[in-house]
C-alpha positions as CSV (number, residue, x, y, z in Angstrom):
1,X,0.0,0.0,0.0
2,X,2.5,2.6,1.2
3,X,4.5,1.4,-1.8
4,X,1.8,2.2,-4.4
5,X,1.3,5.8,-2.6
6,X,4.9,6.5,-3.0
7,X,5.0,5.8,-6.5
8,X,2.0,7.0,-8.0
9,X,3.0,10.9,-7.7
10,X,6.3,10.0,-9.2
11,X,4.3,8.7,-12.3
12,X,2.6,11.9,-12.5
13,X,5.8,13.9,-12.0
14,X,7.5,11.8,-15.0
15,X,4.1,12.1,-16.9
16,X,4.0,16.0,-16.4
17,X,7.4,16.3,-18.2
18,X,7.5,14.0,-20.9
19,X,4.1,15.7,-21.6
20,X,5.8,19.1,-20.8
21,X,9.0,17.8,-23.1
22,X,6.9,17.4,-25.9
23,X,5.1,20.4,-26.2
24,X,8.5,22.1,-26.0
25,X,9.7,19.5,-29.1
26,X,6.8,20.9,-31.1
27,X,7.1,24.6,-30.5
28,X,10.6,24.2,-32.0
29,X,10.1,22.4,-34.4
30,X,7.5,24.9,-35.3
31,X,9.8,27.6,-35.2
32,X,12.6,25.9,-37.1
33,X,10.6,25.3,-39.7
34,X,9.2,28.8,-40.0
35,X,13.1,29.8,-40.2
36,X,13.7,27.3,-43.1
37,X,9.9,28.7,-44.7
38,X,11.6,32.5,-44.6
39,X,14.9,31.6,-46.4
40,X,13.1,29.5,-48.6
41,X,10.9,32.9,-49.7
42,X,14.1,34.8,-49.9
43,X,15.5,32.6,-52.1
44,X,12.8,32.8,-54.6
45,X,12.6,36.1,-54.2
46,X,16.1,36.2,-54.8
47,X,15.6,34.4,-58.2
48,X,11.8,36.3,-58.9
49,X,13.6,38.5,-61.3
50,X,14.8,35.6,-63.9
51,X,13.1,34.2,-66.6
52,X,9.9,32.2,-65.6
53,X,11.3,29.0,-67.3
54,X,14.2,29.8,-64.6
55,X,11.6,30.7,-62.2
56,X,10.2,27.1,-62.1
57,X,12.8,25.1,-62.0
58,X,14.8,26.7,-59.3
59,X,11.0,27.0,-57.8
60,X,10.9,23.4,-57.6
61,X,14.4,23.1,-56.5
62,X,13.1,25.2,-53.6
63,X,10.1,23.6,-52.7
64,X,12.0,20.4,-52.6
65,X,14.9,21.4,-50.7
66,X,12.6,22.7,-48.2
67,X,10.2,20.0,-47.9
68,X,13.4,17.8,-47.2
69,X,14.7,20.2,-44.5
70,X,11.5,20.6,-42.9
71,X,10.9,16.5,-42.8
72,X,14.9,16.1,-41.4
73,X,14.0,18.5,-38.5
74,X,10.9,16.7,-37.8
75,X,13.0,13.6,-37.1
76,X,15.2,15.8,-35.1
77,X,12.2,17.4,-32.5
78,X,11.1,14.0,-32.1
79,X,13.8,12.0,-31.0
80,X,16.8,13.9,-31.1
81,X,18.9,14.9,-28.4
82,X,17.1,17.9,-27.9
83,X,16.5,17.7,-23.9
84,X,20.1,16.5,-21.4
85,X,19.5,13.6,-19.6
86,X,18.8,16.1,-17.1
87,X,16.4,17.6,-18.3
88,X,17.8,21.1,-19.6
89,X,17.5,21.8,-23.5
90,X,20.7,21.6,-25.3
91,X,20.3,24.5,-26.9
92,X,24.1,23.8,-28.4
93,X,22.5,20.9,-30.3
94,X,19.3,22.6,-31.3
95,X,21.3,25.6,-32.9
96,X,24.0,23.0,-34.6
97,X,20.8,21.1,-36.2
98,X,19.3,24.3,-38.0
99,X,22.4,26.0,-38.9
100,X,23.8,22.5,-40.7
101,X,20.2,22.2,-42.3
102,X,20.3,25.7,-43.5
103,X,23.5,25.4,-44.8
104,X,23.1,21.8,-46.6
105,X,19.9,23.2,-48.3
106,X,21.3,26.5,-49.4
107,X,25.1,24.7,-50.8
108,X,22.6,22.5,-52.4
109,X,20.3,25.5,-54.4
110,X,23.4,27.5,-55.0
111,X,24.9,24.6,-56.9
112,X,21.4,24.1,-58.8
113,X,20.8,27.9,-59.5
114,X,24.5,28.2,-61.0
115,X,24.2,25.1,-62.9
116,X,20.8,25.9,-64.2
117,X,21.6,29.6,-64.8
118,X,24.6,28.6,-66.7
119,X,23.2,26.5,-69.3
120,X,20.3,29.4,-69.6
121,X,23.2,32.0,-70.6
122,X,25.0,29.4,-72.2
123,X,21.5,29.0,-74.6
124,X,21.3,33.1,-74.9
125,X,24.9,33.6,-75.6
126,X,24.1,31.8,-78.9
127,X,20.9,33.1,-79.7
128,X,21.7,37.0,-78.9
129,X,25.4,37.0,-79.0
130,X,26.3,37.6,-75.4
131,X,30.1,38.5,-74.9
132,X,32.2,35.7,-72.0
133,X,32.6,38.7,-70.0
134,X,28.3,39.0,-69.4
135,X,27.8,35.3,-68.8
136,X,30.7,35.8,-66.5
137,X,29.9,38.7,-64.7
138,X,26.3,37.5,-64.1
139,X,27.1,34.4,-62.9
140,X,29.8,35.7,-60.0
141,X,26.6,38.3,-59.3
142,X,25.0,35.0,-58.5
143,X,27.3,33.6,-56.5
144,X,27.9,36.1,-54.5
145,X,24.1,37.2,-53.9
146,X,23.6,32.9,-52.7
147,X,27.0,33.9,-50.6
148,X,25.3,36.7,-48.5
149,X,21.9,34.9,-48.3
150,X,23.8,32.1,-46.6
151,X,25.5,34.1,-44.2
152,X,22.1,36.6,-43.7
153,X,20.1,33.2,-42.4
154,X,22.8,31.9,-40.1
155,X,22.6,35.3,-38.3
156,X,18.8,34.5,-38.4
157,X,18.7,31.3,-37.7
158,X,20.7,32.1,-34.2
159,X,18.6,34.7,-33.1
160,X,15.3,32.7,-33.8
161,X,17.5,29.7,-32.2
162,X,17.8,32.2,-29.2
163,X,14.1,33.9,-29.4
164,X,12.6,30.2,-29.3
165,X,14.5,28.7,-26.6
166,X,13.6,31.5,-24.2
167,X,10.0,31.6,-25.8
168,X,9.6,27.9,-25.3
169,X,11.5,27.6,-21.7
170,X,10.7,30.6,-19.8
171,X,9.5,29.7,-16.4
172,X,7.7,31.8,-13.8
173,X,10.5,31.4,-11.0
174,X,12.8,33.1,-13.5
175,X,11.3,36.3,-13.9
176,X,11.4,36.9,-10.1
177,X,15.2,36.6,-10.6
178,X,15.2,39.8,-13.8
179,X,13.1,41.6,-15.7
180,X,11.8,40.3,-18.7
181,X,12.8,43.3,-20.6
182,X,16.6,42.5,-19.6
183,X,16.0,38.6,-20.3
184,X,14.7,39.8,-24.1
185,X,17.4,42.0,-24.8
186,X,18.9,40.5,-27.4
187,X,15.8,39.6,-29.2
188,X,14.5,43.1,-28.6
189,X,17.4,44.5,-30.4
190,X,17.6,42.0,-32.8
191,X,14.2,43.2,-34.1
192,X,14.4,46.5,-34.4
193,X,18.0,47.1,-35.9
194,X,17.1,44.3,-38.6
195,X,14.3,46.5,-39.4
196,X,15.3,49.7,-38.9
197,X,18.6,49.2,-41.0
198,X,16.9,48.1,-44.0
199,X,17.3,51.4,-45.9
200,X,20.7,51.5,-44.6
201,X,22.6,50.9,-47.7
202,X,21.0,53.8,-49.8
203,X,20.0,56.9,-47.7
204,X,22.5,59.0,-49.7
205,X,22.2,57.6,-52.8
206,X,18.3,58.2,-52.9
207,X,18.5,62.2,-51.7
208,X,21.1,62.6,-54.1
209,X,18.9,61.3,-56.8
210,X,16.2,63.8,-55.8
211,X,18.5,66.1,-57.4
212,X,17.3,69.1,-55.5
213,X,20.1,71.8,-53.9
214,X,19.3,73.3,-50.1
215,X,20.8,76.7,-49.7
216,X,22.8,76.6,-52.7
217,X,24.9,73.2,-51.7
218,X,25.7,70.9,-53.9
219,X,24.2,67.3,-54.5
220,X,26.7,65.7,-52.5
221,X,26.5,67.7,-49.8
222,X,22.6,68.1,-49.6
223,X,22.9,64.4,-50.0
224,X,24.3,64.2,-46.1
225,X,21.5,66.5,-44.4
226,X,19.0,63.4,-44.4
227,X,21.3,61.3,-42.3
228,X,22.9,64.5,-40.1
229,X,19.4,65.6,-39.8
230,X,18.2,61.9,-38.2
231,X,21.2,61.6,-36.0
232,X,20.2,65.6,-34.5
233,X,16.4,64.7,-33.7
234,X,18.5,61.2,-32.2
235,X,20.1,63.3,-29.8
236,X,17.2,65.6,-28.6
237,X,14.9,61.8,-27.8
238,X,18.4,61.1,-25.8
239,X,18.2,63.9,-23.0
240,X,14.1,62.8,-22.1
241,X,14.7,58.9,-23.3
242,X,16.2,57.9,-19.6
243,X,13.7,60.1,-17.3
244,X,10.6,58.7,-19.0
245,X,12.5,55.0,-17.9
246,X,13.0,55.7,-14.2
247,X,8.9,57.0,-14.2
248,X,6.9,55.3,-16.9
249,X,9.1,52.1,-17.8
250,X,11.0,51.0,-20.8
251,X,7.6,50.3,-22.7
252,X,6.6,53.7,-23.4
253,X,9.3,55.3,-24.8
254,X,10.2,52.4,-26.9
255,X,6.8,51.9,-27.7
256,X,6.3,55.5,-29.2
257,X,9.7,55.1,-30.6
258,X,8.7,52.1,-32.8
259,X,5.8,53.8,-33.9
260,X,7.8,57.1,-35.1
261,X,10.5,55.0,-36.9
262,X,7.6,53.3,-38.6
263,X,5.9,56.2,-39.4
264,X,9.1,58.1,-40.7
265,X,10.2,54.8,-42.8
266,X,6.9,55.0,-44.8
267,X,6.7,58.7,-45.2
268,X,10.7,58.2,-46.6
269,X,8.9,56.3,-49.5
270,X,6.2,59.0,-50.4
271,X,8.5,62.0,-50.1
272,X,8.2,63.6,-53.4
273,X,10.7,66.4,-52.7
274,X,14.2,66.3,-50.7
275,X,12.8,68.8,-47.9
276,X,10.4,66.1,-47.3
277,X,12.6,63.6,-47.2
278,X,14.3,65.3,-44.9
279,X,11.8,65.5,-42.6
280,X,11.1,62.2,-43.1
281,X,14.4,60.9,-41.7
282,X,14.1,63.6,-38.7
283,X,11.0,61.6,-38.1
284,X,12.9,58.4,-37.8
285,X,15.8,60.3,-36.0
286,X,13.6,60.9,-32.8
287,X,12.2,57.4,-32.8
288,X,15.5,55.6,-33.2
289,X,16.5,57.9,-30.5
290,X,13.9,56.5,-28.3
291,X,14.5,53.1,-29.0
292,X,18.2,53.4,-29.0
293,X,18.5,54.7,-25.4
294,X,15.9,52.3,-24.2
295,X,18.5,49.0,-25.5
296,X,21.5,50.6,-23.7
297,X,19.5,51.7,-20.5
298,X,17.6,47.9,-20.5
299,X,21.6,46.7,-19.6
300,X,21.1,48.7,-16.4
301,X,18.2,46.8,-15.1
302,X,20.5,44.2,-13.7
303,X,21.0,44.3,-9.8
304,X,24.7,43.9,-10.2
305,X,27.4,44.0,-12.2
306,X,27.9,40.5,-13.3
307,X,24.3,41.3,-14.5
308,X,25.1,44.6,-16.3
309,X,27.5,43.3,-18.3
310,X,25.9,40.4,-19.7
311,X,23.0,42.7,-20.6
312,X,25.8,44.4,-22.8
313,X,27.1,41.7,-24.1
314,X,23.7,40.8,-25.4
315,X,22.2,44.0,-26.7
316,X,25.9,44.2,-28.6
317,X,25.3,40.8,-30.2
318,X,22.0,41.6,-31.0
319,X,22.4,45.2,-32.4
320,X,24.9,43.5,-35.2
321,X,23.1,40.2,-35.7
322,X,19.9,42.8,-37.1
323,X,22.5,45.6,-38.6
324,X,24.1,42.8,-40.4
325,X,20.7,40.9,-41.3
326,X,19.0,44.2,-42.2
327,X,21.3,46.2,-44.4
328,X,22.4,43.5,-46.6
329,X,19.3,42.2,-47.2
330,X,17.8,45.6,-47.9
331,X,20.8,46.2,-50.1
332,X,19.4,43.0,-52.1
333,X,15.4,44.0,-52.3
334,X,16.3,47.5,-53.3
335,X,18.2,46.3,-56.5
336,X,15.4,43.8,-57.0
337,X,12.5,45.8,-56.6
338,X,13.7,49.4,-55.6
339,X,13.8,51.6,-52.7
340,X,10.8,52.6,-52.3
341,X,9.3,49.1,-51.6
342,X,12.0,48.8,-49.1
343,X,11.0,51.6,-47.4
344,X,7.2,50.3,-47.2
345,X,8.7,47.0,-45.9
346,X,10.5,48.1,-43.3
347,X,7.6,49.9,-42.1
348,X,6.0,46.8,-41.8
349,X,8.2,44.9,-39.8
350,X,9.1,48.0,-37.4
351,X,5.1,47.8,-36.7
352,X,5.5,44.0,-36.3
353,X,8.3,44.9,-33.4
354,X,6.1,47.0,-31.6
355,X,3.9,43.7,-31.4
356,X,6.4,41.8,-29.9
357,X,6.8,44.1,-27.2
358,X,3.5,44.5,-25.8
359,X,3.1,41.1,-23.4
360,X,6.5,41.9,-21.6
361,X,7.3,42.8,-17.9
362,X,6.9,46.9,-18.0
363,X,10.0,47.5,-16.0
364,X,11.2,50.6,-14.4
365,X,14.8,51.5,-14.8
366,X,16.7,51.7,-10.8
367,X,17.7,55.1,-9.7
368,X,21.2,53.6,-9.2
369,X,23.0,57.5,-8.5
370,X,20.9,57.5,-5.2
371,X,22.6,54.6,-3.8
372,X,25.9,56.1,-4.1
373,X,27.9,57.6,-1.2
374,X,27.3,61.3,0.3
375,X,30.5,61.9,0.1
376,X,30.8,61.4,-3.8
377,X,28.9,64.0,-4.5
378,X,30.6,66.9,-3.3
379,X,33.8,65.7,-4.8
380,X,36.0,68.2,-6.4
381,X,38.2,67.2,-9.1
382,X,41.5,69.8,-10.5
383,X,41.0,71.2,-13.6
384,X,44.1,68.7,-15.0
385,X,41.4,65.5,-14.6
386,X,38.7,67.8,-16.1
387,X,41.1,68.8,-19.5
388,X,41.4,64.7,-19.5
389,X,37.6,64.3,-20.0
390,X,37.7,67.2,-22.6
391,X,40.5,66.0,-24.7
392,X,39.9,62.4,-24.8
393,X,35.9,63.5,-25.9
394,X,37.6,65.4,-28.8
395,X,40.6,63.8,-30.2
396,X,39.6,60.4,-29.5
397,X,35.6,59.8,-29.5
398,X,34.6,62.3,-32.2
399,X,37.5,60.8,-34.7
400,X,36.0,57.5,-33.9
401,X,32.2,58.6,-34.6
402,X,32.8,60.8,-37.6
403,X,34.5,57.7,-39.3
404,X,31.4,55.3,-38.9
405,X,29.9,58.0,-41.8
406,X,32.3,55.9,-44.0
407,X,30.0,53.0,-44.3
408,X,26.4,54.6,-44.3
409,X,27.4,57.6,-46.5
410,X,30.7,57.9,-48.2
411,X,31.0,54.0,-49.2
412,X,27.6,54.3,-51.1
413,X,28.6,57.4,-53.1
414,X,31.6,56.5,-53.6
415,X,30.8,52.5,-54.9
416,X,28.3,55.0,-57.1
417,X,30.6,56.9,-58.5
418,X,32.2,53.7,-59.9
419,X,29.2,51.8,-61.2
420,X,28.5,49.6,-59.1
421,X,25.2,48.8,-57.4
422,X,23.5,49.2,-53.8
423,X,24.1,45.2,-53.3
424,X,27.5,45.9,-53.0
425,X,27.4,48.2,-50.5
426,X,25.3,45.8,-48.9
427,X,27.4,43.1,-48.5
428,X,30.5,45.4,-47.6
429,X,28.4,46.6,-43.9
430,X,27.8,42.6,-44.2
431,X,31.8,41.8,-44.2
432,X,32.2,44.6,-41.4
433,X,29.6,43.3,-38.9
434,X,30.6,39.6,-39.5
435,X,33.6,41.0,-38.0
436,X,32.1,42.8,-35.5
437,X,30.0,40.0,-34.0
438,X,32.9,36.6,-34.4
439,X,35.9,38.3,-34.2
440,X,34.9,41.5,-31.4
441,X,34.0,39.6,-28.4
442,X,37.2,37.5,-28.0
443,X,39.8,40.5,-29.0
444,X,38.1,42.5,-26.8
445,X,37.7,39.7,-24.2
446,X,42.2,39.5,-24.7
447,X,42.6,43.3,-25.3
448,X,40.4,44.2,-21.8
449,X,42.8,41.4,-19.8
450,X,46.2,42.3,-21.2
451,X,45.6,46.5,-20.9
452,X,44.1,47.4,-17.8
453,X,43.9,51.0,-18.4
454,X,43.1,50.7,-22.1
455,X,44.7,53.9,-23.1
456,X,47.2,52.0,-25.5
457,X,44.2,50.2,-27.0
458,X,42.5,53.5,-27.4
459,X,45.6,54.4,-29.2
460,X,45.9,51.6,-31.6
461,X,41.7,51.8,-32.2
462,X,42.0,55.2,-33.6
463,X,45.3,54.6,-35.6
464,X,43.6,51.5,-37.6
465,X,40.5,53.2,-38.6
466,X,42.4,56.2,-39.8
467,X,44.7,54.0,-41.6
468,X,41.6,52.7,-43.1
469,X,40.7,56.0,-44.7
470,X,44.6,57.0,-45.9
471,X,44.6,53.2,-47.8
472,X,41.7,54.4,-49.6
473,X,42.5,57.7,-50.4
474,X,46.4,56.5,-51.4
475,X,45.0,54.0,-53.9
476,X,41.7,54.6,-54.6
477,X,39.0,51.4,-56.1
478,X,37.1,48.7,-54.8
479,X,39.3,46.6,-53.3
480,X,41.3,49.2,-51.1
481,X,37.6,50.7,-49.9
482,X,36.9,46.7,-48.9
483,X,40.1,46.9,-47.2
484,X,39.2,50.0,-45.7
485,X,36.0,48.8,-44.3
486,X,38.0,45.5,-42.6
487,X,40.1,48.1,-41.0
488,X,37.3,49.5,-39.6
489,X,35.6,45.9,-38.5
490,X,38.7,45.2,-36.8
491,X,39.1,48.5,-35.3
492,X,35.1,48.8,-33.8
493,X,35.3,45.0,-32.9
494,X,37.2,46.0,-30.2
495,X,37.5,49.6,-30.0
496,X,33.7,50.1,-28.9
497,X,34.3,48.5,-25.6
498,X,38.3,50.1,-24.8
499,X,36.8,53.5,-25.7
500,X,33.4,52.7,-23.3
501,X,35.7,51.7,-20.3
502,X,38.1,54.2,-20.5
503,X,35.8,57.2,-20.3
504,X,33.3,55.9,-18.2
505,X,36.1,55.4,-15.7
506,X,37.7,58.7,-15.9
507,X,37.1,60.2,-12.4
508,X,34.7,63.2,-13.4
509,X,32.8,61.0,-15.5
510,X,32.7,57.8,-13.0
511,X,31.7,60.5,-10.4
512,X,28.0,60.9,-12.3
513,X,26.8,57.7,-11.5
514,X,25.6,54.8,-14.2
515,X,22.8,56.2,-16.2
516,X,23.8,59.7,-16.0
517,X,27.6,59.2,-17.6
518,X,25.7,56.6,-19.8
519,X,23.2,59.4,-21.1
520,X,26.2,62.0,-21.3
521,X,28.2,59.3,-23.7
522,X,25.4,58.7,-25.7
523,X,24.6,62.5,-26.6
524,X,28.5,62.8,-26.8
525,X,28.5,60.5,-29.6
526,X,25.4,61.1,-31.4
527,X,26.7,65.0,-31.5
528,X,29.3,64.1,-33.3
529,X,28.3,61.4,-35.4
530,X,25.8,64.0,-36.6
531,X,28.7,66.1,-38.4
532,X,30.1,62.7,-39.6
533,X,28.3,62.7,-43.2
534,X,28.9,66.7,-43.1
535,X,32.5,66.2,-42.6
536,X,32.9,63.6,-45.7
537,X,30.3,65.7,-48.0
538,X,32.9,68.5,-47.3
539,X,36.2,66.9,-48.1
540,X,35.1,65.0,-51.1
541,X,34.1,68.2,-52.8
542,X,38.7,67.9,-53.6
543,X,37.7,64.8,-54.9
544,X,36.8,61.0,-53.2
545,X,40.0,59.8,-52.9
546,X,41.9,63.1,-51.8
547,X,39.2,64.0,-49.6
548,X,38.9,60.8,-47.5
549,X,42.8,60.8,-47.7
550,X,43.0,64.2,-46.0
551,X,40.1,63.5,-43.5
552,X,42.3,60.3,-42.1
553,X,45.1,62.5,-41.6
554,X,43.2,65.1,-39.7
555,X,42.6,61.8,-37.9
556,X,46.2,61.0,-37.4
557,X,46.7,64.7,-35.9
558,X,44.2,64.7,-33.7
559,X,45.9,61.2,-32.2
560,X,49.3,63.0,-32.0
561,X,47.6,65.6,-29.8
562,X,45.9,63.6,-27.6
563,X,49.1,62.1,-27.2
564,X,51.0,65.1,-26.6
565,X,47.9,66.4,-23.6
566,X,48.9,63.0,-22.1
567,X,52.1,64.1,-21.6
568,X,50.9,67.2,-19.9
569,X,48.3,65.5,-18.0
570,X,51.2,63.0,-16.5
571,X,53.3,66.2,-15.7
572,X,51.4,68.2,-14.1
573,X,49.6,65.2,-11.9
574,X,53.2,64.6,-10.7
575,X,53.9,68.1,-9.8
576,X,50.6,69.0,-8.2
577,X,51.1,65.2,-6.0
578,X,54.6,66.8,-5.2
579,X,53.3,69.5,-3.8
């Protein structure tokens, strides 16, 4: 008897998992295959623009490829090792399953779509006399364009690897532990960068096509007020963004700053004049800002340190995971079906974020500066440590935010200028945020533990990227601006975090407390990355290559004098301790 009554709840424990296992199996499986479903659109619509005979066969090819995918992950979900014998999902597994099916399925297509669009050129070249150099030239197009879709859907697939685990496994003793906001991070930024950054590629190139002047400037130039114009109305959301969070919660002002992206996306495509247009992207300015503050001040929400900085770590994986996704594959639609149908699509999906947003915990941010000791806020601090905080700000940080202008406005002018098409600039921010997200966290992991006060890193982050800029400007083309943009990669993969660390731990600024010197970064760097496209309309007007040559040696002075104000700084703190 007492052995029946000892057993029987254990029978309904073990029967409340396996049932609980199961359900788990399926809503994975569900969401895998709904990953495999989306690149198996894009790759049609990839293809839409071919002949239709093309059209079907690579059609079928498709459908077949992702029948066959769909019926392997089935397999998978039901008996795989998907749960340790513990209990715990292996998430390691799950993520190793998807990514080797997406990347068996799509080695597979590319294989069939250059065969098949090989022998279709092969037929035209001798009925319409097409030169080598076309059949050529459309075939690497091909490869390349299978290339980035292949390296587009393993950024997806690991996010919606991420996004279904947590979805899937979330369980009510976890959300006493953190927010839900700070749990969703990732995904959250995921989102809205990979919609946001869809028109990424060809800002400049469409107000320049407007071909309209704004007090008497030229194309070029006028060409830069949309994006210097976005990052100013950025700046003004920044000073309200982090006092709305320590009232009202994160959900409002990310709420309102999804709908003002979305709203400023679709009035971008309906702008029938460049002052419109303008407008437009001011319009998106202040609801990026909104959003943008929200992601970094979400890191905050952790109750210590060890917290904090896995909320960074995340939001930073996210943030390039959806720049990555989003630019590229804009870069793609917009030569397949133009910019203006871009535009109207990511209006749709920034809408479709604000969805995703609306079941979470509505957390308030912590007012972390009251905790801090009386005694740090009356401290006084020479003018020597002040002159510190002012120099670094202006020969380090603005360098390093007038330089990102390279990729969102000078590389698409200048890859214009040559001929060649949005796509390319596309899969350039690709190369750089591939970078970014494999190669930043462990070089900045090894830079962090072998220089503890980051000042030579700082050193060797500003040198690279203007190295970048003199290699273009020196020999000019394609393959030195690729070059240039891997300097760049390399240089933000790590140089983001040294730059971070080092000013947030200068005295005067370490004195203001988390949020505040957070806040006071931000509107640092938006500031300046404002005059970025400014600065590169300005020089270029002596030409692309001189200009962006002369702009990385401005670069390279402004390092020698920050050098030479360390040298002061060192002096002086000696003498004044001697005294």
């Amino acid at each position: 008897m007492w052995h029946r009554l000892q057993t029987e709840p254990l029978c309904y424990n073990k029967g409340r998992v396996i049932l609980e296992q199961k359900r788990i199996r399926w809503s994975l499986f569900i969401g895998s295959s709904l990953t495999i479903a989306l690149t198996m659109v894009f790759l049609w619509i990839l293809n839409s623009s071919d002949s239709r005979q093309l059209q079907h066969m690579l059609g079928l090819c498709i459908m077949i490829l992702g029948g066959s995918a769909i019926i392997s992950l089935f397999f998978f979900f039901w008996k795989g090792p998907v749960f340790h014998i513990r209990g715990h999902i292996e998430s390691g597994n799950i993520m190793a399953m998807l990514i080797a099916v997406l990347v068996i399925i799509q080695l597979a297509f590319a294989f069939a779509a250059y065969f098949q669009k090989e022998q279709y050129l092969r037929f035209e070249l001798y009925n319409q006399h097409l030169e080598e150099s076309v059949i050529r030239g459309e075939l690497m197009n091909t490869s390349v364009e299978l290339l980035t879709t292949l390296v587009i859907s393993v950024f997806f697939s690991v996010e919606m690897v991420w996004l279904m685990i947590k979805l899937t496994t979330e369980r009510k003793q976890e959300r006493t532990l953190q927010p839900t906001a700070l749990s969703y991070v990732r995904q959250i930024a995921f989102l809205f960068y990979f919609a946001s950054r869809l028109s990424a590629a060809f800002i400049p190139i469409m107000a320049k096509n407007f071909g309209e002047t704004v007090f008497g400037m030229s194309t070029n130039a006028a060409a830069a007020l949309p994006q210097s114009t976005e990052t100013l109305l950025t700046c003004a959301a920044i000073l309200i963004t982090t006092e709305i969070l320590t009232r009202k919660g994160w959900k409002l002002p990310f709420g309102i700053g999804l709908l003002l992206v979305a709203f400023g996306t679709f009035l971008s495509a309906v702008s029938p004049t460049l002052i419109v247009f303008i407008g437009a992207r001011a319009v998106v300015g202040l609801g990026y800002g909104f959003c943008w503050m929200t992601l970094r001040n979400l890191a905050l929400f952790g109750k210590n340190d060890s917290e904090q900085a896995w909320g960074f770590s995340m939001l930073n994986a996210g943030l390039y995971a959806g720049m990555n996704c989003g630019s590229s594959l804009g870069a793609i639609l917009a030569e397949k079906f133009g910019y203006q149908n871009v535009f109207f699509i990511a209006a749709a999906l920034t809408l479709l974020c604000s969805g995703v947003i609306i079941r979470m915990e509505n957390a308030v941010l912590p007012r972390r500066e009251e905790t801090l000791p009386e005694e740090k806020e009356h401290v006084s601090f020479s003018i020597w440590e002040k002159l510190q905080v002012i120099s670094f700000s202006v020969f380090m940080i603005a360098p390093s935010c007038i330089v990102a202008s390279y990729l969102g406005y000078f590389l698409p002018l200048y890859f214009e200028s040559m001929g060649r098409g949005v796509a390319d600039v596309g899969r350039a921010q690709l190369l750089y945020g591939v970078v970014i997200v494999y190669i930043g966290p462990r070089l900045s992991r090894m830079i962090i533990e072998r220089d503890k006060n980051l000042l030579i890193s700082n050193y060797v982050y500003n040198l690279l990227f203007s190295a970048g800029l003199l290699i273009v400007g020196g020999f000019g083309g394609m393959t030195m601006a690729i070059i240039a943009v891997l300097c760049l990669a390399v240089a933000d993969s790590f140089g983001f975090s040294v730059q971070n660390n080092y000013f947030l731990a200068l005295p005067p600024v370490k004195n203001m407390g988390g949020s505040k010197s957070l806040s006071y970064l931000s509107l640092l760097k938006k500031i300046t990355e404002m005059l970025g496209p400014t600065m590169f309309a300005l020089v270029i007007t002596l030409g692309f290559e001189r200009g962006v040559q002369l702009l990385g040696g401005v670069f390279i002075a402004a390092l020698a004098m920050f050098f030479l104000t360390q040298i002061v700084y060192k002096k002086k703190k000696g003498e004044y301790f001697a005294r």
